[in-house]
Biopython code that builds the backbone (N, CA, C, O; Angstrom):
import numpy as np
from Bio.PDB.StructureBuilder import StructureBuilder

atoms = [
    (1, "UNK", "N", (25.539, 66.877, 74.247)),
    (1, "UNK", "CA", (25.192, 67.717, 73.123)),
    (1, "UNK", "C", (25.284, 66.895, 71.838)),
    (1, "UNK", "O", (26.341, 66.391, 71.459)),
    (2, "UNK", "N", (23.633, 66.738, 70.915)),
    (2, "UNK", "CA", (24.432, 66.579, 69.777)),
    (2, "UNK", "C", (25.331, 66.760, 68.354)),
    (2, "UNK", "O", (25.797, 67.836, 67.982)),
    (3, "UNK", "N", (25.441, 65.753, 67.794)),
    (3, "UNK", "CA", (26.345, 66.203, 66.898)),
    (3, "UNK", "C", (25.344, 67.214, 65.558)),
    (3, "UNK", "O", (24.168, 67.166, 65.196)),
    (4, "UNK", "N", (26.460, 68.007, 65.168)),
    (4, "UNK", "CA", (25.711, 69.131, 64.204)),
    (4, "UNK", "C", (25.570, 68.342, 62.897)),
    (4, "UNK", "O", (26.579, 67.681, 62.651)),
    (5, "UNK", "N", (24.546, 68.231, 61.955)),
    (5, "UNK", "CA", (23.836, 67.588, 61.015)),
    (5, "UNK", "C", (23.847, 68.719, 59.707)),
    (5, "UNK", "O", (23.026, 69.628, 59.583)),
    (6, "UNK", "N", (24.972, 68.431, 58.779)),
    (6, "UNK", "CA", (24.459, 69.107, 57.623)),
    (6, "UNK", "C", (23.926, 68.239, 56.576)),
    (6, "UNK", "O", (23.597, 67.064, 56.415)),
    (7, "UNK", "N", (23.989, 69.355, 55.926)),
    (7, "UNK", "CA", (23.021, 68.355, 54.418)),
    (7, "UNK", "C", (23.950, 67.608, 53.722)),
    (7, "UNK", "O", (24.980, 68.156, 53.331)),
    (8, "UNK", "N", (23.737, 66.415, 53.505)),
    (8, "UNK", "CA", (24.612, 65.241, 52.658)),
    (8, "UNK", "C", (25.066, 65.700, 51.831)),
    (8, "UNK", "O", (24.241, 66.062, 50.993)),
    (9, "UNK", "N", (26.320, 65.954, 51.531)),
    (9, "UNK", "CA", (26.809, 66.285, 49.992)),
    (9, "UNK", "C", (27.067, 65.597, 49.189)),
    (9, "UNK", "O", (27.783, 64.701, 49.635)),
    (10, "UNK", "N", (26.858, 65.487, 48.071)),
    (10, "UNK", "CA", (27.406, 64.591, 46.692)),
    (10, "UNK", "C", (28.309, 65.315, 46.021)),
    (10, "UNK", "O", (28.658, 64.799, 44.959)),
    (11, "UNK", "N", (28.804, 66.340, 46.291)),
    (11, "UNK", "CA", (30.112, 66.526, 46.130)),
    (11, "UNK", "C", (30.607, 67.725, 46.676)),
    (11, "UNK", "O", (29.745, 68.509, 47.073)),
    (12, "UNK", "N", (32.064, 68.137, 46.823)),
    (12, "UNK", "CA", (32.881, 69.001, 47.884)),
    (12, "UNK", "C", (33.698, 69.472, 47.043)),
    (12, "UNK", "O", (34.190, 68.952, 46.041)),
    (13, "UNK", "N", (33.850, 70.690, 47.580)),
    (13, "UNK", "CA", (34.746, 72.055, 46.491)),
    (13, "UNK", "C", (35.524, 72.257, 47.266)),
    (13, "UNK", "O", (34.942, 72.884, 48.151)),
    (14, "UNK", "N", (37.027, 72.059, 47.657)),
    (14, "UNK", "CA", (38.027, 73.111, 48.661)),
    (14, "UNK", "C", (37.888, 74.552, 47.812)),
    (14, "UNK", "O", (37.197, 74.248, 46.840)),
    (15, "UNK", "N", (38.072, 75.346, 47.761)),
    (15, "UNK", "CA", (38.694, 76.222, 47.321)),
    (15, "UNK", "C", (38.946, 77.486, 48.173)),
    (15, "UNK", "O", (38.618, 78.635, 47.873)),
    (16, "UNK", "N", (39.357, 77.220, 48.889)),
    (16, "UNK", "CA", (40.026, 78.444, 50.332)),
    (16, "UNK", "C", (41.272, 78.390, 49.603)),
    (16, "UNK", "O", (42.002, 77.510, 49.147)),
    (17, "UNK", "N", (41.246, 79.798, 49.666)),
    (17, "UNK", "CA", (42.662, 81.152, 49.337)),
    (17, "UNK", "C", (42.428, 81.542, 47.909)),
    (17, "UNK", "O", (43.176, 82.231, 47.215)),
    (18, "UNK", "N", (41.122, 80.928, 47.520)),
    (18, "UNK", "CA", (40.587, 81.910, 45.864)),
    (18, "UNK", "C", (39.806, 83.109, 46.326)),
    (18, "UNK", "O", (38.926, 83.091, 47.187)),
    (19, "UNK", "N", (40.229, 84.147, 45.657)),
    (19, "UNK", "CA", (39.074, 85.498, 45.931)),
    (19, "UNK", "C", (38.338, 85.520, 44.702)),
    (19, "UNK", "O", (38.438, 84.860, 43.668)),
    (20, "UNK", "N", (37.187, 86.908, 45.259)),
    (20, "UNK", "CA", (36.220, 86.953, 44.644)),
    (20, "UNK", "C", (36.838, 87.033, 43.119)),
    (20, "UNK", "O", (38.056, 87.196, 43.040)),
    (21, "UNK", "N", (36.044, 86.923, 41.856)),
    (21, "UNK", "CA", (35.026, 86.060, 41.949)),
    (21, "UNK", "C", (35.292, 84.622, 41.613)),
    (21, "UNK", "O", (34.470, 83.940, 41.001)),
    (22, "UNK", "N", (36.302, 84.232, 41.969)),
    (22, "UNK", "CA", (36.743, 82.481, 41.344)),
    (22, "UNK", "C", (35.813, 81.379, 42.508)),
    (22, "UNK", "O", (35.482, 80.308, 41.999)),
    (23, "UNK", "N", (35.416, 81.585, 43.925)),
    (23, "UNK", "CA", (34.749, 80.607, 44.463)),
    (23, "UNK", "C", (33.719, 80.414, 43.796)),
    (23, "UNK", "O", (33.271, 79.281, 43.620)),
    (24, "UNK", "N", (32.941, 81.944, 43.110)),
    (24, "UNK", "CA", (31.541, 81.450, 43.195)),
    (24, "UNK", "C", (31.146, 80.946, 41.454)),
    (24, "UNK", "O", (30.079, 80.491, 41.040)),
    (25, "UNK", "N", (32.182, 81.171, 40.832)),
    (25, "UNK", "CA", (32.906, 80.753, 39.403)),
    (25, "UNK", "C", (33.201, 79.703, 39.036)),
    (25, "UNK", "O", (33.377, 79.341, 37.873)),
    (26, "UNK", "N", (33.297, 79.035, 40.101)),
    (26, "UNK", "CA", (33.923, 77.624, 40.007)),
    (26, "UNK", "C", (32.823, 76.605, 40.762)),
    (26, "UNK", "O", (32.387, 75.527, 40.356)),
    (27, "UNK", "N", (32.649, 77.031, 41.497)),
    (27, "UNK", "CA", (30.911, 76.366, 42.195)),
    (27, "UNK", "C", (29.735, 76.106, 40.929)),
    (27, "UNK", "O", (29.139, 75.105, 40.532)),
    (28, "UNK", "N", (29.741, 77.483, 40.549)),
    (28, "UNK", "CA", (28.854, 77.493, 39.136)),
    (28, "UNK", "C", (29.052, 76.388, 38.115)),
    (28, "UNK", "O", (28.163, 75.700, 37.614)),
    (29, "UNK", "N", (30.257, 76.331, 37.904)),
    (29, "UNK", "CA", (31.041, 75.092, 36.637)),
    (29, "UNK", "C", (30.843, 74.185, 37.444)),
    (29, "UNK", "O", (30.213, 73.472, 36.663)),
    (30, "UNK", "N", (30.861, 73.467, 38.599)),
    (30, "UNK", "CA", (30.393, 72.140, 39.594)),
    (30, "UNK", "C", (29.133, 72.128, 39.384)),
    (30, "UNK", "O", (28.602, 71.027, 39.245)),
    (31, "UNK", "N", (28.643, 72.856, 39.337)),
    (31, "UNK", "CA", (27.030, 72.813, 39.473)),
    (31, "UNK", "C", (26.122, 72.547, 38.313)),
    (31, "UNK", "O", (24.963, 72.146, 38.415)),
    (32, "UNK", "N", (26.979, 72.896, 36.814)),
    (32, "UNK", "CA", (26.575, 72.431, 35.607)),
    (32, "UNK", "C", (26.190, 70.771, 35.619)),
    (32, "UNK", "O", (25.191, 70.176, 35.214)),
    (33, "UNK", "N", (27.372, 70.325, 36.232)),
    (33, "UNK", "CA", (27.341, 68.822, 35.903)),
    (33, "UNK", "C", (27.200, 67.616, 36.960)),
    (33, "UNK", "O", (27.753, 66.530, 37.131)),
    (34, "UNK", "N", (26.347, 68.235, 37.480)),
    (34, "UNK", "CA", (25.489, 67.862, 38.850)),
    (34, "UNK", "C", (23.675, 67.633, 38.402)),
    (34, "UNK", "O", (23.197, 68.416, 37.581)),
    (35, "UNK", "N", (23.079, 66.890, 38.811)),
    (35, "UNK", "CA", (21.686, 66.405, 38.856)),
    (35, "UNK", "C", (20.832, 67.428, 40.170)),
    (35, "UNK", "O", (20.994, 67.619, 41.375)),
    (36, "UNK", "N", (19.719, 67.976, 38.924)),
    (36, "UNK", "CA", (18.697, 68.651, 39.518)),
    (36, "UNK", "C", (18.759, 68.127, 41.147)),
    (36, "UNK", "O", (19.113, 66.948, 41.112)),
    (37, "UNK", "N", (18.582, 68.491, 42.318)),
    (37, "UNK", "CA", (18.355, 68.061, 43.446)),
    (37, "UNK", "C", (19.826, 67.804, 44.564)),
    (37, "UNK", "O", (19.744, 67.645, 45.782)),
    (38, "UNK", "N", (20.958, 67.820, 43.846)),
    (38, "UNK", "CA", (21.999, 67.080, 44.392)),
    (38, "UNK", "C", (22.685, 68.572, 44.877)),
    (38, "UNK", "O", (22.878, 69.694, 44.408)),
    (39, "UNK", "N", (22.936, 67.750, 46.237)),
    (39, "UNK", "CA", (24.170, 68.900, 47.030)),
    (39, "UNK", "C", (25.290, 68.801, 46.888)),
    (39, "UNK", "O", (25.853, 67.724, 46.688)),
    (40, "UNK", "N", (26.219, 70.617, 47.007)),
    (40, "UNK", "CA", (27.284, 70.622, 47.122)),
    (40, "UNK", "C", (27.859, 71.532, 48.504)),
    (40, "UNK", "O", (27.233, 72.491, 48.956)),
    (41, "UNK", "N", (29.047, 71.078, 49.020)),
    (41, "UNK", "CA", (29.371, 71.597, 50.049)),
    (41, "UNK", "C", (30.492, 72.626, 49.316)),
    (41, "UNK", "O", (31.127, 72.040, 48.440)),
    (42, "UNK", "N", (30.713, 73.476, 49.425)),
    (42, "UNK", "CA", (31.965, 74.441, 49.208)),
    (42, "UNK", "C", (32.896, 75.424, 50.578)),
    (42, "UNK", "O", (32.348, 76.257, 51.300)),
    (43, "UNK", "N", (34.066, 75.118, 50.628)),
    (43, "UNK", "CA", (34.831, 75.458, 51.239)),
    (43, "UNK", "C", (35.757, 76.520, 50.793)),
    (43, "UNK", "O", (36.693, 76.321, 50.018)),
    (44, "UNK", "N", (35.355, 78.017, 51.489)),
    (44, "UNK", "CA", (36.043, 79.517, 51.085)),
    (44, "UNK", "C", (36.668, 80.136, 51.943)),
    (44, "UNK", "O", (36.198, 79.934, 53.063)),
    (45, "UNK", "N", (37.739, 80.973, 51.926)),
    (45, "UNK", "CA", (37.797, 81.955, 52.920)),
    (45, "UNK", "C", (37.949, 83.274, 52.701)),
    (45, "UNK", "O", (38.285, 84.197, 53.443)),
    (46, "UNK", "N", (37.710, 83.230, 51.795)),
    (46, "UNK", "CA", (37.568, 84.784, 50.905)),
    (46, "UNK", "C", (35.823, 85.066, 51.524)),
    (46, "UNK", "O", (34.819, 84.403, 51.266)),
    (47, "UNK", "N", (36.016, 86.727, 52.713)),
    (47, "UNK", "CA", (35.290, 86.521, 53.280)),
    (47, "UNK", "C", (33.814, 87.419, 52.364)),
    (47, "UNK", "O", (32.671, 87.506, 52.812)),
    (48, "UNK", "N", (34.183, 87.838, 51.370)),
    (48, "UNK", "CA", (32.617, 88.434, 50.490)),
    (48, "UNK", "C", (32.177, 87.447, 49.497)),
    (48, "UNK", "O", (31.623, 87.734, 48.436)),
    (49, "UNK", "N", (32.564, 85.819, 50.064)),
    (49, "UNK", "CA", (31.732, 85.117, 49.571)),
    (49, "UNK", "C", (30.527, 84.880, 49.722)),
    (49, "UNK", "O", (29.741, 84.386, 48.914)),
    (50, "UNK", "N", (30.275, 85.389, 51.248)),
    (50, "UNK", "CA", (29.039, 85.375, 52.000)),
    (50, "UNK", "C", (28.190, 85.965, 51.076)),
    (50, "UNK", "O", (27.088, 85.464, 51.299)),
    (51, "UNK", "N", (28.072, 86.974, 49.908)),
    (51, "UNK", "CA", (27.536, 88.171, 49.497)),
    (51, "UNK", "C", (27.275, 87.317, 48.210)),
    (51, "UNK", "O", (26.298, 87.430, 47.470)),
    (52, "UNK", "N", (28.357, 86.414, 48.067)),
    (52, "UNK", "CA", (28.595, 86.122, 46.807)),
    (52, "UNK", "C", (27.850, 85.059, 46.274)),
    (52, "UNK", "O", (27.512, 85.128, 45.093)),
    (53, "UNK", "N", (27.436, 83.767, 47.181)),
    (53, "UNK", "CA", (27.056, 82.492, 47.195)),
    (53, "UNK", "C", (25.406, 83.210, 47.389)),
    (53, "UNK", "O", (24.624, 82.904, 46.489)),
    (54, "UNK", "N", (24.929, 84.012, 48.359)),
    (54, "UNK", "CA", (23.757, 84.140, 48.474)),
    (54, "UNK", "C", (23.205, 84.890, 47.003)),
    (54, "UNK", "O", (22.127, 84.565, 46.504)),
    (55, "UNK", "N", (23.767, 85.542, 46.624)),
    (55, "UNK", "CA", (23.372, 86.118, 45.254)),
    (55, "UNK", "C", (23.526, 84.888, 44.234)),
    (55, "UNK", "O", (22.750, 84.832, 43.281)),
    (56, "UNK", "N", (24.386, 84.025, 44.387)),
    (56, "UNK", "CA", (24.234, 83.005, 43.157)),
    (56, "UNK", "C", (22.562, 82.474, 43.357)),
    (56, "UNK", "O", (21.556, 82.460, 42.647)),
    (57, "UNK", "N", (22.838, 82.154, 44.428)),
    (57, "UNK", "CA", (21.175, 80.995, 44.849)),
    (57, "UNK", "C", (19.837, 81.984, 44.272)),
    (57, "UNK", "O", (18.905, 81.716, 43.514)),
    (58, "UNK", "N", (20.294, 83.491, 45.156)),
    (58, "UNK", "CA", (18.920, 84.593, 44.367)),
    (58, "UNK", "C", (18.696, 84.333, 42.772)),
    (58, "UNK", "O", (17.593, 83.997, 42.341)),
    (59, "UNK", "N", (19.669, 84.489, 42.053)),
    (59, "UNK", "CA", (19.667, 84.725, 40.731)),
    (59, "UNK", "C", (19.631, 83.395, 39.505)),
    (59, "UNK", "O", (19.473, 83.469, 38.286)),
    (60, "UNK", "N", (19.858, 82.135, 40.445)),
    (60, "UNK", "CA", (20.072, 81.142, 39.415)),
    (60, "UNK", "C", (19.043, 80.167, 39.815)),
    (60, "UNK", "O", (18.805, 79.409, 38.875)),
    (61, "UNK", "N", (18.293, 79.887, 40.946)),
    (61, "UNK", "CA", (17.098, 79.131, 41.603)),
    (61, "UNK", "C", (17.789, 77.890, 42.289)),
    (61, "UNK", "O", (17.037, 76.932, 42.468)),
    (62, "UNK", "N", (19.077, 77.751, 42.698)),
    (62, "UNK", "CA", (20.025, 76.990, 43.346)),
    (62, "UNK", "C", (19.645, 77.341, 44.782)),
    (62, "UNK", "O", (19.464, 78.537, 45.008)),
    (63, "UNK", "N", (19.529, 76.664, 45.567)),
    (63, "UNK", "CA", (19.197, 76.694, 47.211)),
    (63, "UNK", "C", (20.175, 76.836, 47.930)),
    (63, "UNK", "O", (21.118, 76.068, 47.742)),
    (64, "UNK", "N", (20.281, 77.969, 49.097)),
    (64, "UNK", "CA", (21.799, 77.927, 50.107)),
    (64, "UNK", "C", (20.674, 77.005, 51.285)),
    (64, "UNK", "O", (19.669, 77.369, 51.895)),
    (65, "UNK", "N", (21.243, 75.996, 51.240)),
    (65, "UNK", "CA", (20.720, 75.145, 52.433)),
    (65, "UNK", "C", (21.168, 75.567, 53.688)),
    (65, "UNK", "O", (20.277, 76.174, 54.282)),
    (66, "UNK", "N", (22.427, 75.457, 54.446)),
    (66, "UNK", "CA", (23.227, 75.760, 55.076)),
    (66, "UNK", "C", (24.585, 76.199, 54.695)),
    (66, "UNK", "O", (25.082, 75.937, 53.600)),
    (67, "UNK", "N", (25.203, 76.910, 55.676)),
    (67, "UNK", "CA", (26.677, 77.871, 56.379)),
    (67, "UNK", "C", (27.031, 77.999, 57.514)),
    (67, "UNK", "O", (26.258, 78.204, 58.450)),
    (68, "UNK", "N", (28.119, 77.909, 57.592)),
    (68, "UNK", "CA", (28.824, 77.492, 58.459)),
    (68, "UNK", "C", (29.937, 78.661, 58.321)),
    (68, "UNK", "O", (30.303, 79.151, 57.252)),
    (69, "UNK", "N", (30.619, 79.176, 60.213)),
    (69, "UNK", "CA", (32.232, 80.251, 60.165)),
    (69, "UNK", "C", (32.796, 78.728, 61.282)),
    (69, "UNK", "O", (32.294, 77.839, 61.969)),
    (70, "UNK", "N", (33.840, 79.122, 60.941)),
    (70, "UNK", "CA", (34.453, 78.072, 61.555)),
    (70, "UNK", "C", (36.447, 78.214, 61.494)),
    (70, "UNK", "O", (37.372, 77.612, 60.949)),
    (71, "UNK", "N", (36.327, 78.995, 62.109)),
    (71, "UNK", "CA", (38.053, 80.399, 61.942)),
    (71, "UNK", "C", (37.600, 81.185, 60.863)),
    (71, "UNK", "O", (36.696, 82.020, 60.897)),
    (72, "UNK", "N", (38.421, 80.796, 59.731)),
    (72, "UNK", "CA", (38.263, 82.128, 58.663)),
    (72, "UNK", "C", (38.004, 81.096, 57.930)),
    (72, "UNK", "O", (38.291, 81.355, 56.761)),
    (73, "UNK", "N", (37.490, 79.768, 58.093)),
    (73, "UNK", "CA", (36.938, 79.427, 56.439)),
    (73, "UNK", "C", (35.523, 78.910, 57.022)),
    (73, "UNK", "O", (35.194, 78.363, 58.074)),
    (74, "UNK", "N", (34.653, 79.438, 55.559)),
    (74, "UNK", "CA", (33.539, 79.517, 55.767)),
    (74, "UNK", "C", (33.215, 78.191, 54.654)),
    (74, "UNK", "O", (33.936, 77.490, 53.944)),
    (75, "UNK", "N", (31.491, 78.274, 54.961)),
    (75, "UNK", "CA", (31.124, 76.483, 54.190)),
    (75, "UNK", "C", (30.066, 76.349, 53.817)),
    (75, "UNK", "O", (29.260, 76.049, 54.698)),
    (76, "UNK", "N", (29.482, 76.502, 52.293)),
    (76, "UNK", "CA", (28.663, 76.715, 52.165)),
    (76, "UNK", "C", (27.697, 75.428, 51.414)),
    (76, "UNK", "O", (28.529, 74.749, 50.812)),
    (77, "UNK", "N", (26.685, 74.980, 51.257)),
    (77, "UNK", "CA", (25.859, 73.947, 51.051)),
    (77, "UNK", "C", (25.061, 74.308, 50.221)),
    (77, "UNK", "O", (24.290, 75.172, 50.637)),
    (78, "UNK", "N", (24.911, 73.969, 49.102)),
    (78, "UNK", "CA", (23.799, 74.513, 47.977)),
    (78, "UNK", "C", (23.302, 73.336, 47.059)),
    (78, "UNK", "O", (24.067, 72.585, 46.454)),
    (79, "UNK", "N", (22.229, 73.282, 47.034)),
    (79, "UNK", "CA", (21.414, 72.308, 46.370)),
    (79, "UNK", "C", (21.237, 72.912, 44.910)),
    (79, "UNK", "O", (20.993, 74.101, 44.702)),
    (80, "UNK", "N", (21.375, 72.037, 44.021)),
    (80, "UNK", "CA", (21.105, 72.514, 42.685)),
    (80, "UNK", "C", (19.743, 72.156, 42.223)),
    (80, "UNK", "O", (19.057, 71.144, 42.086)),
    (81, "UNK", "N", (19.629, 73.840, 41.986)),
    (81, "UNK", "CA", (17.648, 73.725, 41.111)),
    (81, "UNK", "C", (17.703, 73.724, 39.987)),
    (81, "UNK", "O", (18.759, 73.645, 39.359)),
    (82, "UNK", "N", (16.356, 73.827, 39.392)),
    (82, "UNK", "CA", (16.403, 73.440, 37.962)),
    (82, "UNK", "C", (17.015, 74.328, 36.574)),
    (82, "UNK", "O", (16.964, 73.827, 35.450)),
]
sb = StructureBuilder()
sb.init_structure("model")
sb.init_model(0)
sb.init_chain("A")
sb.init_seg("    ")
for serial, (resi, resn, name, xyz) in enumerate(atoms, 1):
    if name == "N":
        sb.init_residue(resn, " ", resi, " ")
    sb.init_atom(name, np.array(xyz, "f"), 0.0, 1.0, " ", f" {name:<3s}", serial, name[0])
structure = sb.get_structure()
């Protein structure tokens, strides 16, 4: 079997054991100072982030590339748009 392939990140957020709304609060402030095109991986376990990250990408033109469950922390991949 092979190995699972996510999208390259140029940079990584822990933030498991923040609840709503500080993951997707703090992703946002990462994402200011990041270059059009460049990925970020974020790490949550606050589980209505799911709700939370997909509404950022709807509303701001930021891409959810991939996600990932993996116990109770979840992982999310978002490319920054323009």
């Amino acid at each position: 079997m092979a190995a699972a392939s996510y999208p390259h990140a140029h940079r990584e957020l822990d933030l498991r054991g923040l609840n709503c709304p500080l993951p997707v609060l703090r992703t946002k402030q990462a994402l200011r100072d990041m270059a059009v095109g460049e990925c970020i991986a974020v790490q949550v376990t606050d589980p209505h982030a799911v709700i939370d990250f997909r509404a950022l990408c709807d509303t701001t033109g930021h891409q959810l590339l991939h996600e990932t469950e993996s116990g109770d922390v979840l992982t999310f991949w978002l490319e920054k748009g323009p």
